[in-house]
N, CA, C and O atoms as a Tripos MOL2 file, in Angstrom:
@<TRIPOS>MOLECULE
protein
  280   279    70     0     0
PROTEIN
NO_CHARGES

@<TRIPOS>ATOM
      1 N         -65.2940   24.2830 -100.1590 N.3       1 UNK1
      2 CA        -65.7730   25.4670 -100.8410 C.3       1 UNK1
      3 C         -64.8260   26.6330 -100.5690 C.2       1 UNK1
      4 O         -64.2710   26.9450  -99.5150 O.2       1 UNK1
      5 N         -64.7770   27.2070 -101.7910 N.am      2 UNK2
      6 CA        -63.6560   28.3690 -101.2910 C.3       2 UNK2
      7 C         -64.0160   29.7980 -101.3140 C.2       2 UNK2
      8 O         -64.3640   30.4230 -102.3160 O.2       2 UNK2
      9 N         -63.8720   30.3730  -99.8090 N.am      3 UNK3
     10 CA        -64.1090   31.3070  -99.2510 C.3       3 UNK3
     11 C         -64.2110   32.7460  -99.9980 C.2       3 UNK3
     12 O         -63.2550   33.1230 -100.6750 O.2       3 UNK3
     13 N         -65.3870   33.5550  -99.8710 N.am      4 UNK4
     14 CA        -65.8420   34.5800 -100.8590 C.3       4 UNK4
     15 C         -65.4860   36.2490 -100.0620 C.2       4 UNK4
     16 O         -65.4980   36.3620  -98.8360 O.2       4 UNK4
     17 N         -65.2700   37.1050 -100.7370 N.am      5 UNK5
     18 CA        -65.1910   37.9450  -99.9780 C.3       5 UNK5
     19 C         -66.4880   38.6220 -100.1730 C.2       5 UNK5
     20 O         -67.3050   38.3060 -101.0370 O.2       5 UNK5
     21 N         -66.6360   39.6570  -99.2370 N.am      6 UNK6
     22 CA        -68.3310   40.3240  -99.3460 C.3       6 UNK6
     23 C         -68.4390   40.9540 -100.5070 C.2       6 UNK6
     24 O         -69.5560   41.2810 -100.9090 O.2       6 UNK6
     25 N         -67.5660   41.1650 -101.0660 N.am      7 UNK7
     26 CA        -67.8700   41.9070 -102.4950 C.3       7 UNK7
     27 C         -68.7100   41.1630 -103.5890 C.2       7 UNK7
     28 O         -69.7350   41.5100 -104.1770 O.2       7 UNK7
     29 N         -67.8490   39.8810 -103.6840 N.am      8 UNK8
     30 CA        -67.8450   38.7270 -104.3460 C.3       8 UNK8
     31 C         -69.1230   38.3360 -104.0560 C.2       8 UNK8
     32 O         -69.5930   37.7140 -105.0090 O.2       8 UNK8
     33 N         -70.1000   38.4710 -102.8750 N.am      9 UNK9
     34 CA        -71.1520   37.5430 -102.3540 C.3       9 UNK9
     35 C         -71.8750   38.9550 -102.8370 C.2       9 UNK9
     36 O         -72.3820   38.7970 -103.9480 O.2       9 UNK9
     37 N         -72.0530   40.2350 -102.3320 N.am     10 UNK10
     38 CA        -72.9270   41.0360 -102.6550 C.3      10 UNK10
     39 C         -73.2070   41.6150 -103.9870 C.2      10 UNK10
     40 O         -74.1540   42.3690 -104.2110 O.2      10 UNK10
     41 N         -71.9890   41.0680 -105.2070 N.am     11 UNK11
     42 CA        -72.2820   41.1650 -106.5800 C.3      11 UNK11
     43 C         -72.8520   39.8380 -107.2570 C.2      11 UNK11
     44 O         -73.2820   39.9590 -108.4040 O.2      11 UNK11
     45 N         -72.9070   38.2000 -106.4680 N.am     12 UNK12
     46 CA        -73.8660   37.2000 -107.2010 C.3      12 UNK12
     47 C         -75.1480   37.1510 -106.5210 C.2      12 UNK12
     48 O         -76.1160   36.4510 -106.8190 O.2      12 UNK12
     49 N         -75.0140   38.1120 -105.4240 N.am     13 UNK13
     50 CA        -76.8940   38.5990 -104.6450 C.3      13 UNK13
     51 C         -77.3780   39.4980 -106.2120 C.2      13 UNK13
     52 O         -77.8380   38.9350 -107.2060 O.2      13 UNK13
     53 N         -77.1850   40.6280 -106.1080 N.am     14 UNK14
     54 CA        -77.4950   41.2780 -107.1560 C.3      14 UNK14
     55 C         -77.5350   41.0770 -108.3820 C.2      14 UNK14
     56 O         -78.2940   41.7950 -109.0310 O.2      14 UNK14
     57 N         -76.7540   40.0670 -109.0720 N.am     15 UNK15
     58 CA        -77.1250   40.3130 -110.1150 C.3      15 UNK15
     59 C         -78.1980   38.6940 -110.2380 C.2      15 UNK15
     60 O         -78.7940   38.3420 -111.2560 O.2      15 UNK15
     61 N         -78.1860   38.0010 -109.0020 N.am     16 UNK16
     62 CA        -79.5040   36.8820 -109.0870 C.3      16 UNK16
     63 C         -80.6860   37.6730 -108.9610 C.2      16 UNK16
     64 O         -81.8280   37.3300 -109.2670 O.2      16 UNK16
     65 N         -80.3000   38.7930 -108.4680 N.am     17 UNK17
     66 CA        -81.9540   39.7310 -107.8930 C.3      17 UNK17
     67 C         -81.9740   40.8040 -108.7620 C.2      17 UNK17
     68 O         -82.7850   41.7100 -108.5690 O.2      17 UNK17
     69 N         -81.0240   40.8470 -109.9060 N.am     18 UNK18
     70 CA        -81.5130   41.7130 -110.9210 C.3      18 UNK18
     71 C         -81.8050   43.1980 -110.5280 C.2      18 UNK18
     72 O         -82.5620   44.0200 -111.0450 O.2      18 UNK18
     73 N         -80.7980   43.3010 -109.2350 N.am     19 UNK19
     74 CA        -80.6270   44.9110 -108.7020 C.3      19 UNK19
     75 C         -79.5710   45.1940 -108.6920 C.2      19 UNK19
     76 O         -78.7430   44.2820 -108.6790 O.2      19 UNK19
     77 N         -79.0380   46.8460 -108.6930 N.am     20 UNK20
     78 CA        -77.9580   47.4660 -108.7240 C.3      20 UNK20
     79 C         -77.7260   47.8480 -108.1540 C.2      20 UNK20
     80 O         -78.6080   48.2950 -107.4210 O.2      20 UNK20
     81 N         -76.3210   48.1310 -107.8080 N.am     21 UNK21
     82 CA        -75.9550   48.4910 -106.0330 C.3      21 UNK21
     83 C         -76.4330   50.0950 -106.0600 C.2      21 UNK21
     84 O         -76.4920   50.4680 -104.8880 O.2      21 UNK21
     85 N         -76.7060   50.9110 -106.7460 N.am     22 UNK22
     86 CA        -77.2050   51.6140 -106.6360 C.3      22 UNK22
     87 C         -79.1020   51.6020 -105.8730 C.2      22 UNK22
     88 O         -79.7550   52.1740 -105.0010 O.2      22 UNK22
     89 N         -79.2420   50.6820 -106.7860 N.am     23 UNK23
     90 CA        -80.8400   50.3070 -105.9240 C.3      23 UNK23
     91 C         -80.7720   50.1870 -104.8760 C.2      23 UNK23
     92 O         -81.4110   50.8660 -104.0720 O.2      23 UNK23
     93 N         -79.9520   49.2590 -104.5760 N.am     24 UNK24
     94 CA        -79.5250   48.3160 -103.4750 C.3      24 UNK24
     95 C         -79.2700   49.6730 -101.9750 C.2      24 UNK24
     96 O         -79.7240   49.6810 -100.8300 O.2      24 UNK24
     97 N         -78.4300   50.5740 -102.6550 N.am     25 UNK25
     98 CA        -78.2690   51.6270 -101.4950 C.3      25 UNK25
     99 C         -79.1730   52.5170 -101.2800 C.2      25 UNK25
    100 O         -79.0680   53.2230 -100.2770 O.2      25 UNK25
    101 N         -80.7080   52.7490 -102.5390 N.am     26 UNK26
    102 CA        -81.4020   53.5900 -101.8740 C.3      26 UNK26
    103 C         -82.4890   52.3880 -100.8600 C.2      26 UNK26
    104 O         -83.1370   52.7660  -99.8840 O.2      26 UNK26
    105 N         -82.4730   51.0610 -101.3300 N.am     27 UNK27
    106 CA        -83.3850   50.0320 -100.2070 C.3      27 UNK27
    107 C         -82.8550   50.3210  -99.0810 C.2      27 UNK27
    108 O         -83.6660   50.4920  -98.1700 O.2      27 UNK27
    109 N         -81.4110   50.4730  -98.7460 N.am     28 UNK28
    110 CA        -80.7260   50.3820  -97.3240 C.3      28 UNK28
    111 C         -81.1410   51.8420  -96.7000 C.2      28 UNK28
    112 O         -81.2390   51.9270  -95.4750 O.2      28 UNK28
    113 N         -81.3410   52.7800  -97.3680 N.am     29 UNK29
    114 CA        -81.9130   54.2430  -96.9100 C.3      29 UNK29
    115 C         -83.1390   53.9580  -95.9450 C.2      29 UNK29
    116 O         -83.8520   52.9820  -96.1810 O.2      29 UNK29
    117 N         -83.4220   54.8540  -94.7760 N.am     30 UNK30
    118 CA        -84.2930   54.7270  -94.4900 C.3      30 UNK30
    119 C         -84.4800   56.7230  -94.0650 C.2      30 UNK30
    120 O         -83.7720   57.6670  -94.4150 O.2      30 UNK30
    121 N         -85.8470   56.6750  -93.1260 N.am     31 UNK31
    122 CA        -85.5760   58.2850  -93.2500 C.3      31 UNK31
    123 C         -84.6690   58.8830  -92.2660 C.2      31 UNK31
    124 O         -84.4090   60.0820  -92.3710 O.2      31 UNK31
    125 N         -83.9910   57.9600  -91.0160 N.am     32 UNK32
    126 CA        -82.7360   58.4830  -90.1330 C.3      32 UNK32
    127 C         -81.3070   58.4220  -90.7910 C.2      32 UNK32
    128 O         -80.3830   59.1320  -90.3940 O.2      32 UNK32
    129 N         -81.1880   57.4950  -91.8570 N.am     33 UNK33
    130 CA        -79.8560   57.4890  -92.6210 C.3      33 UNK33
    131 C         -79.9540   57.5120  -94.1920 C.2      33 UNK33
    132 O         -80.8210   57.0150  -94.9110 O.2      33 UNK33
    133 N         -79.3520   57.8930  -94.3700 N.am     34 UNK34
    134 CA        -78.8530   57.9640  -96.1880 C.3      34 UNK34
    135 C         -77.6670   57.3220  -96.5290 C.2      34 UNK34
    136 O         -76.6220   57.5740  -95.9280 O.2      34 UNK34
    137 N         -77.7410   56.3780  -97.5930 N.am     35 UNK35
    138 CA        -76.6800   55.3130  -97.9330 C.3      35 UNK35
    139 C         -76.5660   55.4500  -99.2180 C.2      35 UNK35
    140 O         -77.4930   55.1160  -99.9560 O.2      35 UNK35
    141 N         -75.1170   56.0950  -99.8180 N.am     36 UNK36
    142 CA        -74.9330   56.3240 -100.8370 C.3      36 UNK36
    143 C         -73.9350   55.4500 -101.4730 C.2      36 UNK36
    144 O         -72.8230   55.1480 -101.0420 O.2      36 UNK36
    145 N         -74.6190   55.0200 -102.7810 N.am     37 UNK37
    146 CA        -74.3270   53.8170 -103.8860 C.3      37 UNK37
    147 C         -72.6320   54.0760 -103.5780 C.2      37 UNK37
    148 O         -72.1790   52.9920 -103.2120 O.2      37 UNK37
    149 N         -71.4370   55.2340 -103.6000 N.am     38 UNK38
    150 CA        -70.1600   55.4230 -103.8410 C.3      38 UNK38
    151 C         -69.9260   55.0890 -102.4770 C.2      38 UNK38
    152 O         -68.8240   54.5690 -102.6510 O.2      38 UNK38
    153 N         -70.1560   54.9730 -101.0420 N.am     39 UNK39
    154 CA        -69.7710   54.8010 -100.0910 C.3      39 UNK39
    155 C         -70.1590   53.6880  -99.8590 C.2      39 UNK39
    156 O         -69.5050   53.1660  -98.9560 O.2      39 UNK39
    157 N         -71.1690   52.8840 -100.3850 N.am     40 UNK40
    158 CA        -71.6110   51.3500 -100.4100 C.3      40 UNK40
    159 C         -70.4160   50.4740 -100.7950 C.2      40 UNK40
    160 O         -69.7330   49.6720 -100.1580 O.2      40 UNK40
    161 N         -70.3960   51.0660 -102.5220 N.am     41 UNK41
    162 CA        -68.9150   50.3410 -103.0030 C.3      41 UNK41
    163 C         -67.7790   50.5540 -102.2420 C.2      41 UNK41
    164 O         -67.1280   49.5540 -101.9400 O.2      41 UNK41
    165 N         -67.3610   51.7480 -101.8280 N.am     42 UNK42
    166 CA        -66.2450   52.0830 -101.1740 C.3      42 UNK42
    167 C         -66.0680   50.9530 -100.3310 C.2      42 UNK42
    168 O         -65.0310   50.2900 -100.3560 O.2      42 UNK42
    169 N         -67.0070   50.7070  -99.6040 N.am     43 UNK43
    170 CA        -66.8350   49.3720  -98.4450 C.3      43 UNK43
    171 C         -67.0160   47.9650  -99.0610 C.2      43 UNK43
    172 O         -66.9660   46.8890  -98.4640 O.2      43 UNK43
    173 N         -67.1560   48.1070  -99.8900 N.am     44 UNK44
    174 CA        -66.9780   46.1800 -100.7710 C.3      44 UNK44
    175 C         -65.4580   47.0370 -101.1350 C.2      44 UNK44
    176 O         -64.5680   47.2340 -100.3070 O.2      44 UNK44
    177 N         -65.4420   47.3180 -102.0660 N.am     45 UNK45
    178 CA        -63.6830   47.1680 -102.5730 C.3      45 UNK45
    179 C         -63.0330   47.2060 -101.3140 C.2      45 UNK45
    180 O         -62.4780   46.1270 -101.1070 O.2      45 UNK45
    181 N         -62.8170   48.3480 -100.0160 N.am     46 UNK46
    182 CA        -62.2380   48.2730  -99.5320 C.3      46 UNK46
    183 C         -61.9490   46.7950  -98.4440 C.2      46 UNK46
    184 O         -60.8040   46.5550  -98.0610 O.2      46 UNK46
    185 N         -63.1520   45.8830  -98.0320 N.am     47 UNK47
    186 CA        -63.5210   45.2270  -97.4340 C.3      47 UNK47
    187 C         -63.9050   45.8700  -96.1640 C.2      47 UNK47
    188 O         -63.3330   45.3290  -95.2180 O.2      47 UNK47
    189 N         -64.5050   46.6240  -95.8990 N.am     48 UNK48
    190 CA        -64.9310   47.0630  -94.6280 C.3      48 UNK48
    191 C         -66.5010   47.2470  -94.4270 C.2      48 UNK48
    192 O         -67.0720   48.0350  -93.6740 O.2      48 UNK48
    193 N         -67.0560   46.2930  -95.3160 N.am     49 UNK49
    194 CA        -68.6030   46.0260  -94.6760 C.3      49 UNK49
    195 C         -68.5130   45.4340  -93.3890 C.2      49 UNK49
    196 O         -67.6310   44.6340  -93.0750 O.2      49 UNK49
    197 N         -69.4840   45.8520  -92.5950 N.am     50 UNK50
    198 CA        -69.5560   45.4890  -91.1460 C.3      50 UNK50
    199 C         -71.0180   44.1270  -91.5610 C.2      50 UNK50
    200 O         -71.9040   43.9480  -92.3970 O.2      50 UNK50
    201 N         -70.4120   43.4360  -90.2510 N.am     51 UNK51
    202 CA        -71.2790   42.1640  -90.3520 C.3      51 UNK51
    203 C         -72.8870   42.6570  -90.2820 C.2      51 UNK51
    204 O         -73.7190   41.9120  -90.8000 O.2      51 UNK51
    205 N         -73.3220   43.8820  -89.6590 N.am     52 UNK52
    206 CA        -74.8050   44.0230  -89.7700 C.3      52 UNK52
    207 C         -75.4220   44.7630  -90.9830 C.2      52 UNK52
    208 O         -76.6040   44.9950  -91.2370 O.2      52 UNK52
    209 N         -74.1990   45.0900  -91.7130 N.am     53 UNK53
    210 CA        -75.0430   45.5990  -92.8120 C.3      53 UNK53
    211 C         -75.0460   44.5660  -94.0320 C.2      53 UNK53
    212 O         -75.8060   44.7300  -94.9870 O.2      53 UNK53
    213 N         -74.1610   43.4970  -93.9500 N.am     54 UNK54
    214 CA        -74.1540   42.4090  -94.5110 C.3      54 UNK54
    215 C         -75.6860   41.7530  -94.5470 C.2      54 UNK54
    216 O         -76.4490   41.3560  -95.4280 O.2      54 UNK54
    217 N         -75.7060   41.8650  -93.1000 N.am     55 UNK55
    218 CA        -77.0220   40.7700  -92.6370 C.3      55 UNK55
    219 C         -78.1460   41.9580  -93.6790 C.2      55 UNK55
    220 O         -78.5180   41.5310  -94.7720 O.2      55 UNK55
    221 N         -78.4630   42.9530  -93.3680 N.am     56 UNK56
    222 CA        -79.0660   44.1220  -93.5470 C.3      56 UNK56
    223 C         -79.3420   43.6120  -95.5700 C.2      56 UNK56
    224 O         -80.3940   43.2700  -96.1110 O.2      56 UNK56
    225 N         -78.0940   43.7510  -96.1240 N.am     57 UNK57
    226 CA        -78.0760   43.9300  -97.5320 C.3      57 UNK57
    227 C         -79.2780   42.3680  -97.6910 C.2      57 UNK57
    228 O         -80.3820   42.4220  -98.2310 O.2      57 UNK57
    229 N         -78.5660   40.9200  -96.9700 N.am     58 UNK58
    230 CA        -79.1020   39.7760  -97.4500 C.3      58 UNK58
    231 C         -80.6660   39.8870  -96.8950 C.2      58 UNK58
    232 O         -81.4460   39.1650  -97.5170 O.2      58 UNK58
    233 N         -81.0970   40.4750  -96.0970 N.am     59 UNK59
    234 CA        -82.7000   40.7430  -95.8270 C.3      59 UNK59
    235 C         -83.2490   41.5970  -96.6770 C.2      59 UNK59
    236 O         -84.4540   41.5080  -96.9170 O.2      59 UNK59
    237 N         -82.5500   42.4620  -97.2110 N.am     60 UNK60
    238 CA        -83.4260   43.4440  -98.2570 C.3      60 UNK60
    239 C         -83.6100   42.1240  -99.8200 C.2      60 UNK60
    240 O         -84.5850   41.9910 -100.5590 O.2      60 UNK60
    241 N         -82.6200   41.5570  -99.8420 N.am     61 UNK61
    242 CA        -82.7310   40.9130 -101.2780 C.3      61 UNK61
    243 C         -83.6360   39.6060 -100.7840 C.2      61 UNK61
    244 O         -84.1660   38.9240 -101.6610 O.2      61 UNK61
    245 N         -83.8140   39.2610  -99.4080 N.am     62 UNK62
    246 CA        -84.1120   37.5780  -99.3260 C.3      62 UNK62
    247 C         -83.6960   36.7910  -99.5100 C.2      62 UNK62
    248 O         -84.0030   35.8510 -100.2420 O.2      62 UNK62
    249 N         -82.4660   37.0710  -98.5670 N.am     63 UNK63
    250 CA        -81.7530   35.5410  -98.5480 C.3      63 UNK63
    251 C         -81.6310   35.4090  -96.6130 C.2      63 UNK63
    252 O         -82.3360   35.9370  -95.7540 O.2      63 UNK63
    253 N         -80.7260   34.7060  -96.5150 N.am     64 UNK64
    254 CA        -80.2260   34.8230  -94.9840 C.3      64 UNK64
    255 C         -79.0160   34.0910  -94.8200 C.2      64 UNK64
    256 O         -78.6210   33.3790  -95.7430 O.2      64 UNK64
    257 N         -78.4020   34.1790  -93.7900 N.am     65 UNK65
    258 CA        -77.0140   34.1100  -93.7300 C.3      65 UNK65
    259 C         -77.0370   32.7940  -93.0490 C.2      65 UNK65
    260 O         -77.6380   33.1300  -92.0280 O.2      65 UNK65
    261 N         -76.7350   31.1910  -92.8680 N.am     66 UNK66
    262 CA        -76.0960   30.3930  -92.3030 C.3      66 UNK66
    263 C         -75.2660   30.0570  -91.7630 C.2      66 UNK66
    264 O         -74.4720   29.7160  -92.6390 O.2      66 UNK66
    265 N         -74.6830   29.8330  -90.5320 N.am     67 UNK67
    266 CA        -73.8930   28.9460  -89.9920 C.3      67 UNK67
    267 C         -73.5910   27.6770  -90.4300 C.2      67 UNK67
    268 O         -73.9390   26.9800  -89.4770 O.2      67 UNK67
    269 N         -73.1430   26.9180  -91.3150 N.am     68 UNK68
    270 CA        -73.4850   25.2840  -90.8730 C.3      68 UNK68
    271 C         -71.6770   24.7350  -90.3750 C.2      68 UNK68
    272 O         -70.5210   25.0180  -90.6900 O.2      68 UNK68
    273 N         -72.1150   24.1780  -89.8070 N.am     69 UNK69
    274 CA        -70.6470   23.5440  -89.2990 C.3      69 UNK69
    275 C         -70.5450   21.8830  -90.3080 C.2      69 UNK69
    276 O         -71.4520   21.1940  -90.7740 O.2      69 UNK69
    277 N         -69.3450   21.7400  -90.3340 N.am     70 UNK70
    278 CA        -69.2090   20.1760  -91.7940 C.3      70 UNK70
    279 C         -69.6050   19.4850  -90.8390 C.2      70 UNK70
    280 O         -69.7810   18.2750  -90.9840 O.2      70 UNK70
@<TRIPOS>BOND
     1     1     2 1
     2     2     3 1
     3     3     4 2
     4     3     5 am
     5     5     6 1
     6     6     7 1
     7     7     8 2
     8     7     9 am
     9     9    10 1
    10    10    11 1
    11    11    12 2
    12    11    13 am
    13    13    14 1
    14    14    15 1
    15    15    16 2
    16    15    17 am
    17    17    18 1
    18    18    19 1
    19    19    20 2
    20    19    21 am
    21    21    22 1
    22    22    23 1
    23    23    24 2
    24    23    25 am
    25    25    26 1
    26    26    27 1
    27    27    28 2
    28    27    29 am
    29    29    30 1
    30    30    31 1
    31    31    32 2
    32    31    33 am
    33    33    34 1
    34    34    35 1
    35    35    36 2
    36    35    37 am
    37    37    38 1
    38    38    39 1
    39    39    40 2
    40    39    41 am
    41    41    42 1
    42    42    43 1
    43    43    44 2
    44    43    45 am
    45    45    46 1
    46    46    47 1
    47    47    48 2
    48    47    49 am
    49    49    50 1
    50    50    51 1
    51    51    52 2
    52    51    53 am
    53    53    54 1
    54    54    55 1
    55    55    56 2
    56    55    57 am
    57    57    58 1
    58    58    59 1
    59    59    60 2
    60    59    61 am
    61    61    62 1
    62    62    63 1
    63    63    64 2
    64    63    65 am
    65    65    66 1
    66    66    67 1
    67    67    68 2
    68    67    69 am
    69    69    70 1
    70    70    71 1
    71    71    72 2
    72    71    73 am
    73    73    74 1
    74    74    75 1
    75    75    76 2
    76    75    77 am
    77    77    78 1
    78    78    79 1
    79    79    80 2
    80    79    81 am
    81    81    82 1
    82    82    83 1
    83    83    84 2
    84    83    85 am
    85    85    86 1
    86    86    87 1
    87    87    88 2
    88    87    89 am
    89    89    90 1
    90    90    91 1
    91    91    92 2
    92    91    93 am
    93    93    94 1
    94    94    95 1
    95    95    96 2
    96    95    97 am
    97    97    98 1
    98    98    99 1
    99    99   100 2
   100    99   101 am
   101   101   102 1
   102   102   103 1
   103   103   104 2
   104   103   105 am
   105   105   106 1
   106   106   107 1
   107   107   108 2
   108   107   109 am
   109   109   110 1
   110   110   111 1
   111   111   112 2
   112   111   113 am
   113   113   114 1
   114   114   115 1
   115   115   116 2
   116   115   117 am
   117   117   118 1
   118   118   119 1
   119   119   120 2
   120   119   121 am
   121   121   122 1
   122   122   123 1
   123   123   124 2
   124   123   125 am
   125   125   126 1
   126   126   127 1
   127   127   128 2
   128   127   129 am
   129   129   130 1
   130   130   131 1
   131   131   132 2
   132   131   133 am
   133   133   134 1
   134   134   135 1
   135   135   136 2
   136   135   137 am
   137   137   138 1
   138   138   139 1
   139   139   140 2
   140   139   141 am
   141   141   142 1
   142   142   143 1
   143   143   144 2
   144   143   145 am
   145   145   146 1
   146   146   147 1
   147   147   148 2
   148   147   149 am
   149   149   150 1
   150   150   151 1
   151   151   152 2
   152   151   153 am
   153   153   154 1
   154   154   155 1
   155   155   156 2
   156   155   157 am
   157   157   158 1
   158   158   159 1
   159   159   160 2
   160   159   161 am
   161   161   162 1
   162   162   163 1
   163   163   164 2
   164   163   165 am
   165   165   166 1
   166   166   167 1
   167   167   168 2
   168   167   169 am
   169   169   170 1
   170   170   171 1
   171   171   172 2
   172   171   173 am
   173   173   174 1
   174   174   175 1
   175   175   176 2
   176   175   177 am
   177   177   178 1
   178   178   179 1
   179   179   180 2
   180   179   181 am
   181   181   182 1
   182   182   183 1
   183   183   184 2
   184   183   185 am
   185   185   186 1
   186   186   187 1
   187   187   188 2
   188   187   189 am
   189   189   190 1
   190   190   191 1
   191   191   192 2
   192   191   193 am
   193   193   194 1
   194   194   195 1
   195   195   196 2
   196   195   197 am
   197   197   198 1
   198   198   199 1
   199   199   200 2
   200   199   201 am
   201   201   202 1
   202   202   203 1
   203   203   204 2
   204   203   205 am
   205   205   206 1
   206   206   207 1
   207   207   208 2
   208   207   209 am
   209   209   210 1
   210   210   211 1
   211   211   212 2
   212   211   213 am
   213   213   214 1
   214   214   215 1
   215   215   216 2
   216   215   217 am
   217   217   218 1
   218   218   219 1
   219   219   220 2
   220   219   221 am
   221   221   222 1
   222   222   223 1
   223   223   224 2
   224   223   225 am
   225   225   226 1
   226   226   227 1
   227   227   228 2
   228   227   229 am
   229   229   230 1
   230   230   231 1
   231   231   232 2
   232   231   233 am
   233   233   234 1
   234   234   235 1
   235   235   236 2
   236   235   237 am
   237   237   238 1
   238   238   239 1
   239   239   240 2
   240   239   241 am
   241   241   242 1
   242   242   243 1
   243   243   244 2
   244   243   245 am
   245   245   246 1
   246   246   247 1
   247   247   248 2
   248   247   249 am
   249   249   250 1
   250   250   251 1
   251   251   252 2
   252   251   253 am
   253   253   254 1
   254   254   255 1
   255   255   256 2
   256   255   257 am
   257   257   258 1
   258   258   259 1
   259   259   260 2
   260   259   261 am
   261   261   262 1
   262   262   263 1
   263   263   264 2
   264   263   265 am
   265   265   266 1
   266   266   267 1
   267   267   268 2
   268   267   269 am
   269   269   270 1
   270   270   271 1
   271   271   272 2
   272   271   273 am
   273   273   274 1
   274   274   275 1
   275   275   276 2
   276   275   277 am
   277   277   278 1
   278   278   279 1
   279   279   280 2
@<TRIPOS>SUBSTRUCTURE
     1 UNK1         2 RESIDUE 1 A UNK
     2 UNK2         6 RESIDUE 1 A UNK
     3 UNK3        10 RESIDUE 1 A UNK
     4 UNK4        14 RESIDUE 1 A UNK
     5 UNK5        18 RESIDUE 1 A UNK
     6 UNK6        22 RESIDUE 1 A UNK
     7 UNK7        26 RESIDUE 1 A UNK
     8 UNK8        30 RESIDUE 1 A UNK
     9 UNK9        34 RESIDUE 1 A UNK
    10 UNK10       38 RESIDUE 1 A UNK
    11 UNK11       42 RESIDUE 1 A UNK
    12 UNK12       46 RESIDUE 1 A UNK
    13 UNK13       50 RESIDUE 1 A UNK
    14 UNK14       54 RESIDUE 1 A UNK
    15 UNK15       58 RESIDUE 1 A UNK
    16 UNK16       62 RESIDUE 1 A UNK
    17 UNK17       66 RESIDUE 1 A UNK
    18 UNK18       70 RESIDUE 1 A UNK
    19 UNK19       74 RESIDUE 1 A UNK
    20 UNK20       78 RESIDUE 1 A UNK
    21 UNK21       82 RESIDUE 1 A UNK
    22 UNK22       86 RESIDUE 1 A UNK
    23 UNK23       90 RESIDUE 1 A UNK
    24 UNK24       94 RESIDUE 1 A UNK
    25 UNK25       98 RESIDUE 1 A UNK
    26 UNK26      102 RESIDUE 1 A UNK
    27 UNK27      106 RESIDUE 1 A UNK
    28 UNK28      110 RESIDUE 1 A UNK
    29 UNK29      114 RESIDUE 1 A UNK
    30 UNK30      118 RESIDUE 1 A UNK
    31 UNK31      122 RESIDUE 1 A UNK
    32 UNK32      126 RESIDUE 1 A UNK
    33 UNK33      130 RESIDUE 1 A UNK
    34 UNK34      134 RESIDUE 1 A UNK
    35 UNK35      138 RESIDUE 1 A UNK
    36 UNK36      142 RESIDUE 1 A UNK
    37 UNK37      146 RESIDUE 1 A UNK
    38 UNK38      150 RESIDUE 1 A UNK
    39 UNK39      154 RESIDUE 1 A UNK
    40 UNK40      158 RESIDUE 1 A UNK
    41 UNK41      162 RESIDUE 1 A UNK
    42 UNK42      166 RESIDUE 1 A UNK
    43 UNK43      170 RESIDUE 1 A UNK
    44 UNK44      174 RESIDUE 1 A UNK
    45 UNK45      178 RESIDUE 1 A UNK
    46 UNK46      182 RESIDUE 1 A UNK
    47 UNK47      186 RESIDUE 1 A UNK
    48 UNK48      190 RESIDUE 1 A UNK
    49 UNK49      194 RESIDUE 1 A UNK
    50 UNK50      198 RESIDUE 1 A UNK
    51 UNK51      202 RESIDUE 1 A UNK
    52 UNK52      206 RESIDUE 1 A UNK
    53 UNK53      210 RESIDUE 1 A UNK
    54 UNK54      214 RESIDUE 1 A UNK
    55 UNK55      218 RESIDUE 1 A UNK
    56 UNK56      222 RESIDUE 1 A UNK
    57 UNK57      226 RESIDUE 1 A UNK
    58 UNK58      230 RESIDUE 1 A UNK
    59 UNK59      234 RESIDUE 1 A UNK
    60 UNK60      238 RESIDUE 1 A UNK
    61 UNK61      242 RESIDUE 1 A UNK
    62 UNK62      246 RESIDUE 1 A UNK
    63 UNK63      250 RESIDUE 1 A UNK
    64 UNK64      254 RESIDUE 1 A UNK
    65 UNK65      258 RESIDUE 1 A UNK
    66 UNK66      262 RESIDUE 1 A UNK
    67 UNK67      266 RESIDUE 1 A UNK
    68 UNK68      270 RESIDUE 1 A UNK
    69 UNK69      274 RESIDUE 1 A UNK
    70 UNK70      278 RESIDUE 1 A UNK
């Protein structure tokens, strides 16, 4: 299987869950932080999502992240 970048994985989350990264960044809001849709993208294009907000994005939509070794 060939290897996805987070962009790539957090745009076939969304559009299976029929949300927009805009949605997507006011779900990640809570009332200690504010997560804005242009600084969301900023970090997919740039590649600098951090692994917990990864985990973070795939719990808001319902999925979860695997390990499996071949």
């Amino acid at each position: 299987m060939e290897a996805k970048t987070a962009r790539e994985v957090v745009k076939i989350l969304l559009m299976k869950s029929n949300i927009s990264l805009s949605k997507l960044a006011r779900m990640m809001s809570n009332e200690n932080k504010k997560v804005y849709q242009q600084s969301l993208s900023a970090k997919l294009i740039n590649g600098t999502l951090k692994y917990n907000e990864m985990v973070e994005i795939c719990e808001l939509l319902g999925y979860e992240i695997i390990f499996k070794q071949k």
